[in-house]
Phi, psi and omega in degrees: 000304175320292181341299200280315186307350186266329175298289209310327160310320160315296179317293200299325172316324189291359195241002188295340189287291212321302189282335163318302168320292172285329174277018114345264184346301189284337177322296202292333185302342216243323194261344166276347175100356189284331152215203200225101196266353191313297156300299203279008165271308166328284174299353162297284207301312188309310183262007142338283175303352177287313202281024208256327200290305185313283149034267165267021164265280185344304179249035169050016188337296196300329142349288148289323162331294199291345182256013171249146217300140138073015181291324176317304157322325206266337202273285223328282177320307196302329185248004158276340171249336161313300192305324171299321180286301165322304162327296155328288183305354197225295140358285145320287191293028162285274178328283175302330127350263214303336207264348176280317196278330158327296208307306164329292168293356181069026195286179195272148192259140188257101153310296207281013181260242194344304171305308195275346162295323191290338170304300176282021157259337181312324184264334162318306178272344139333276152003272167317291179323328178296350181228335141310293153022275179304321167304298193288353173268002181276291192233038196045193226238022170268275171319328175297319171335302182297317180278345194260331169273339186277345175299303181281353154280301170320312178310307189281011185243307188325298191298335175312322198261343191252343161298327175346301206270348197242139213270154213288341184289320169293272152018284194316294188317302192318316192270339177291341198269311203274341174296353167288328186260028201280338168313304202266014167259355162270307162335296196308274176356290192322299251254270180333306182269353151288310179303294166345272190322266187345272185341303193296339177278327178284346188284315180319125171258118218245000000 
């Protein structure tokens, strides 16, 4: 299992100048107030980790992958905890970004601003990855591209219409309950769409 998470990682290593560039790019857009970096770094690592998947379709990986012990799991596992680990690290330079750029303007630093972003991006890029994932080991990170924007259009349209429908006091309770509960609906979430990945992954022929 270390073997693959240290591959994966490599890969990734190879891509830090590009994203040090944007998050630079994105840093200064954040101190001018020009954006909201809260989400889009956390999510920046998820598509990071796409590139790991191009990666071994390329040098045939998955091939070999398959002839080491317990490998169909582990290339599974290895890239459901990198991404958590990127997802954290990204996460983290959030928090310090904004509390440097506080610090800087001389404003008051909002703890409880700062918790709740990190939760909700922890649970946001999460998400995703639980629903990228399972797709791109179904029909790979090419094909996967198409069904994954079309996923998020259903999603941004689907989740549009039922706030529509449910009146904002309900609304409200839904989102304290799940951020009261959010460790363990990201657990469930996690846990499923990793057994998923899997499954889908031992059916496969390399």
């Amino acid at each position: 299992m270390l073997g693959f998470i240290k591959k994966d990682l490599l890969i990734v290593k190879r891509t830090l100048k590009t994203f040090l560039v944007i998050f630079i790019f994105y840093a200064i857009l954040a101190y001018t107030g020009d954006l909201d970096l809260s989400f889009l770094l956390p999510f920046l690592s998820v598509l990071v980790m796409m590139s790991s998947f191009s990666y071994d379709a390329f040098n045939k990986w998955d091939s070999y992958a398959l002839t080491l012990p317990k490998g169909r799991d582990n290339v599974v596992k290895a890239k459901y905890i990198v991404t958590l680990i990127l997802i954290l690290i990204t996460s983290l330079l959030v928090i310090l970004l904004y509390s440097i750029i506080s610090f800087i303007k001389k404003e008051p630093i909002d703890i409880n601003m700062i918790l709740s972003n990190f939760v909700g991006n922890i649970i946001g890029t999460i998400l995703v990855e639980c629903v990228m994932y399972p797709i791109i080991f179904k029909w790979g990170i090419e094909k996967a591209r198409i069904a994954i924007l079309g996923i998020v259009a259903i999603f941004v349209v689907g989740l549009g219409l039922l706030i529509s429908k449910i009146d904002k006091t309900t609304l409200n309770i839904l989102f304290d309950y799940i951020f009261k509960f959010w460790y363990i609906f990201i657990a469930i979430i996690f846990i499923i769409s990793l057994l998923i990945s899997i499954k889908i992954y031992s059916q496969k022929e390399y």
